[in-house]
C-alpha positions in Angstrom: -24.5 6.1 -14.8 -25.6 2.9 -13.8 -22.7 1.1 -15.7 -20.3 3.3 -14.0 -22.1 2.3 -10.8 -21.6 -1.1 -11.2 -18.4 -0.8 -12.1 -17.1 1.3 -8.5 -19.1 -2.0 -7.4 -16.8 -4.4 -8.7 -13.6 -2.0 -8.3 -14.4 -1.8 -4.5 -14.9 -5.0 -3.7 -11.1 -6.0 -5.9 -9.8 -3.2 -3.5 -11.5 -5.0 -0.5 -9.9 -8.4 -1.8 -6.2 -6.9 -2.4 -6.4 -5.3 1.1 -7.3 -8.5 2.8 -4.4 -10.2 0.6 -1.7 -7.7 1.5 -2.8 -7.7 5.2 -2.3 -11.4 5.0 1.1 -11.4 3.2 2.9 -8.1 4.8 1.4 -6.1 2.1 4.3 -7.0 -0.4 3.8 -9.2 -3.5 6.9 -11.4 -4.5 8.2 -11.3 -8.0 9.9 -14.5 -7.8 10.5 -17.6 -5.7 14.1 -16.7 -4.2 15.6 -15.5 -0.7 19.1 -14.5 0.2 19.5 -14.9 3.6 23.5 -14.6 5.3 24.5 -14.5 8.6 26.9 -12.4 10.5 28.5 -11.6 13.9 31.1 -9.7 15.3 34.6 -10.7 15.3 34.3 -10.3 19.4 32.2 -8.7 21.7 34.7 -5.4 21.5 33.1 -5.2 18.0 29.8 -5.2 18.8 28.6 -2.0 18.6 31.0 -0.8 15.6 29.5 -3.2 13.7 26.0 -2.5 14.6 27.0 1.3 13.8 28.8 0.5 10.5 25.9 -1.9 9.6 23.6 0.7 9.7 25.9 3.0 7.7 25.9 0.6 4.7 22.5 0.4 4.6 22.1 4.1 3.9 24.5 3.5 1.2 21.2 1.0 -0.5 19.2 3.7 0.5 21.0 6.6 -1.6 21.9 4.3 -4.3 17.8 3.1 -4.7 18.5 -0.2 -4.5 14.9 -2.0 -4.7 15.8 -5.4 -3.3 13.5 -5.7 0.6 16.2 -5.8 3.3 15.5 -7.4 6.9 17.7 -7.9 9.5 17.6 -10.1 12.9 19.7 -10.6 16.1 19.4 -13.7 17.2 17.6 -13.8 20.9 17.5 -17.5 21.4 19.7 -19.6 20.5 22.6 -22.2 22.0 25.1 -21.5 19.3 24.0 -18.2 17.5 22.8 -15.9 20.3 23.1 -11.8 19.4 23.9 -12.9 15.8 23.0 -11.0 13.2 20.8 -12.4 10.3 20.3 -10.6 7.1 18.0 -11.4 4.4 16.2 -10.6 1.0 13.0 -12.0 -0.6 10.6 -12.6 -3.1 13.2 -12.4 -5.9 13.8 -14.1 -9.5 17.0 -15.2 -10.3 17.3 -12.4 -12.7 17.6 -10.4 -10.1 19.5 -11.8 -7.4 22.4 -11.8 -10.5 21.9 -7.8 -10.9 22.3 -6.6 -7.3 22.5 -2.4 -7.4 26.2 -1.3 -8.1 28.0 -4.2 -6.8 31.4 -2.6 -7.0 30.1 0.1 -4.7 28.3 -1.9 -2.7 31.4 -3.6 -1.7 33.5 -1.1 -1.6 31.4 0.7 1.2 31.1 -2.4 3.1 34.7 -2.6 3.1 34.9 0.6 5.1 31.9 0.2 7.2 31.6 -3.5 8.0 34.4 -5.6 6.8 36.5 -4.2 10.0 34.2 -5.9 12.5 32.8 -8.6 11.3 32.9 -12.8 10.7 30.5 -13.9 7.6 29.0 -16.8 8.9 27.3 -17.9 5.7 25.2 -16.8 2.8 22.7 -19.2 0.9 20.3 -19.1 -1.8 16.9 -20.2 -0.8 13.6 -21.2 -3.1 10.1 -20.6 -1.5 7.7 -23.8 -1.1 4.1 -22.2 -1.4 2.9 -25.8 -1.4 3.9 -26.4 2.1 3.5 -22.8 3.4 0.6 -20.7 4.2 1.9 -16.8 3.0 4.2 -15.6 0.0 7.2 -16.2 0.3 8.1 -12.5 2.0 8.1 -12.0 5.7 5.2 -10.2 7.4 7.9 -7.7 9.1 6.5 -8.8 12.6 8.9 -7.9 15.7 9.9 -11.5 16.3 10.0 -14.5 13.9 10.7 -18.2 14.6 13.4 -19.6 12.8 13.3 -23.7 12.3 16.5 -25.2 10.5 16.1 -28.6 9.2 19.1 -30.6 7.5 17.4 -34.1 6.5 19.5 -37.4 5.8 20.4 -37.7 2.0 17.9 -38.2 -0.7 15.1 -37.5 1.7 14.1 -34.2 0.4 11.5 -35.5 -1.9 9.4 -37.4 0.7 9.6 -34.9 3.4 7.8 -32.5 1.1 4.9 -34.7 0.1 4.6 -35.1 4.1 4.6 -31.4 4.7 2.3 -30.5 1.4 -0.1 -33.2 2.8 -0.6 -31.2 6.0 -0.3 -27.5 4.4 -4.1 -27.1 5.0 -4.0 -27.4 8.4 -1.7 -24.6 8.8 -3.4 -21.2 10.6 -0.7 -18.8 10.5 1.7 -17.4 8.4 4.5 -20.1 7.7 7.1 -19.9 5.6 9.1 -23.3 4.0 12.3 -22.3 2.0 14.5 -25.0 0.6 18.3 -24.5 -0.1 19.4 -23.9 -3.6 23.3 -23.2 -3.6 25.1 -21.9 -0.2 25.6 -25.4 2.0 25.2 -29.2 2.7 21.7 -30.6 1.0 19.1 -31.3 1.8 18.5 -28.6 4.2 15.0 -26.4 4.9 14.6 -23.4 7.1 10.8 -22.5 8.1 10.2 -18.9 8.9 7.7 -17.9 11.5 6.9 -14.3 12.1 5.0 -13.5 15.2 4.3 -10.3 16.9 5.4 -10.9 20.0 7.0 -13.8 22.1 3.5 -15.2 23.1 2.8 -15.8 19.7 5.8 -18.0 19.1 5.2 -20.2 22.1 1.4 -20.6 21.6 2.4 -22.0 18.3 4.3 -25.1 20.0 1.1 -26.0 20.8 0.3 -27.2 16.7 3.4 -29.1 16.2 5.6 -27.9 13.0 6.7 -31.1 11.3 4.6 -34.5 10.9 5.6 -37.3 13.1 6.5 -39.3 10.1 9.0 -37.0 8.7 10.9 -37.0 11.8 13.0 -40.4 11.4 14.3 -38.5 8.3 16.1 -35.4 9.9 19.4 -35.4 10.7 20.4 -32.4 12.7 17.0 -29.6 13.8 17.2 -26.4 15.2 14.7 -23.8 16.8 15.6 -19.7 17.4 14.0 -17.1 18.3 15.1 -13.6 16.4 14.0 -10.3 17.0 13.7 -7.8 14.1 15.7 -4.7 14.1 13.8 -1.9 13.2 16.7 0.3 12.6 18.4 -1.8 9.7 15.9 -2.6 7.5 15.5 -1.0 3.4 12.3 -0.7 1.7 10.6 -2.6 5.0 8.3 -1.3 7.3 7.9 -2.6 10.8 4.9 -4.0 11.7 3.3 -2.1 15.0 4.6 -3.6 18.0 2.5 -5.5 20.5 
């Protein structure tokens, strides 16, 4: 008896350590380094709301056909070039599986019916997660807003932006999220993913600045959005609670 004490002992506390893990990283453990994250918007505002409508179609379709991949989705809120844009991602993947998507014949076939009418693809990329710069896994606490930080550096200065942002990856408090591009676009380029639960939480974090001052001679073009999750096109995600 008193081995099997000890041993709800130690079990409880692992469950007490996992729980304190998954509240930190969204409650999802990654099985790889990779995100797919695309872009989208209608072909004119007329189109708005089909696509929306068809969007949400083909996402039942992953639904009934079990895909397992994570799907978010954002409209962009802020943004000068982007706004009301819709950004749709994956993560936590190997490559293994980002080359066996569920049924891709099907897949595409129903997004011919339901999306392909109403819709410009802005782009599509491959991304690897940087746990050495980040503070989280490499999978999005579903939070209702996120901060989205686009970073295309001058060439060959990849490799010394890193070291910068690795030096100051203790220093982070919240969850922050450093992907570099792999195949999809110009190189070197990095997008930082912040999710926050609410606008407040985005503009407190100005207050900590994101990139070292040293880094900044380095970066050729940098953006800053705001994007608001959309609870009703999401697979295998649960929102967080709104605040």
């Amino acid at each position: 008896m008193r081995h099997r004490s000890t041993m709800l002992t130690v079990v409880g506390i692992l469950a007490a350590v996992s729980g304190a893990v998954s509240q930190t990283t969204g409650g999802v453990q990654p099985h790889g380094p990779y995100a797919r994250i695309a872009i989208m918007r209608a072909l004119n505002e007329s189109h708005s709301v089909d696509l929306e409508a068809g969007y949400v179609r083909h996402l039942e379709w992953h639904r009934q056909a079990k895909d397992p991949f994570n799907w978010y989705s954002y409209s962009v809120w802020a943004s000068t070039e982007r706004q009301r844009w819709i950004i749709y991602a994956t993560f936590g993947h190997t490559a293994g599986e980002l080359s066996n998507p569920v049924s891709p014949a099907e897949d595409e076939r129903d997004s011919a019916i339901n999306v392909l009418p109403h819709v410009q693809f802005m782009g599509n990329a491959v991304y690897e997660f940087l746990p050495a710069l980040s503070r989280g896994n490499g999978v999005p606490t579903p939070a209702a807003r996120a901060e989205l930080t686009t970073v295309e550096l001058n060439y060959a200065a990849g490799e010394a932006f890193e070291s910068a942002l690795a030096a100051e990856q203790a220093q982070l408090q919240n969850e922050t999220l450093w992907y570099r591009l792999a195949v999809g676009g110009s190189v070197p380029r990095y997008v930082c993913l912040r999710p926050r639960a609410n606008l407040a939480g985005i503009l407190e974090d100005r207050e900590q600045p994101l990139l070292p001052e040293k880094v900044k001679s380095s970066i050729a073009k940098m953006t800053v959005e705001t994007l608001n999750l959309r609870p009703n096109m999401l697979v295998n995600v649960t929102p967080e609670p709104t605040r």
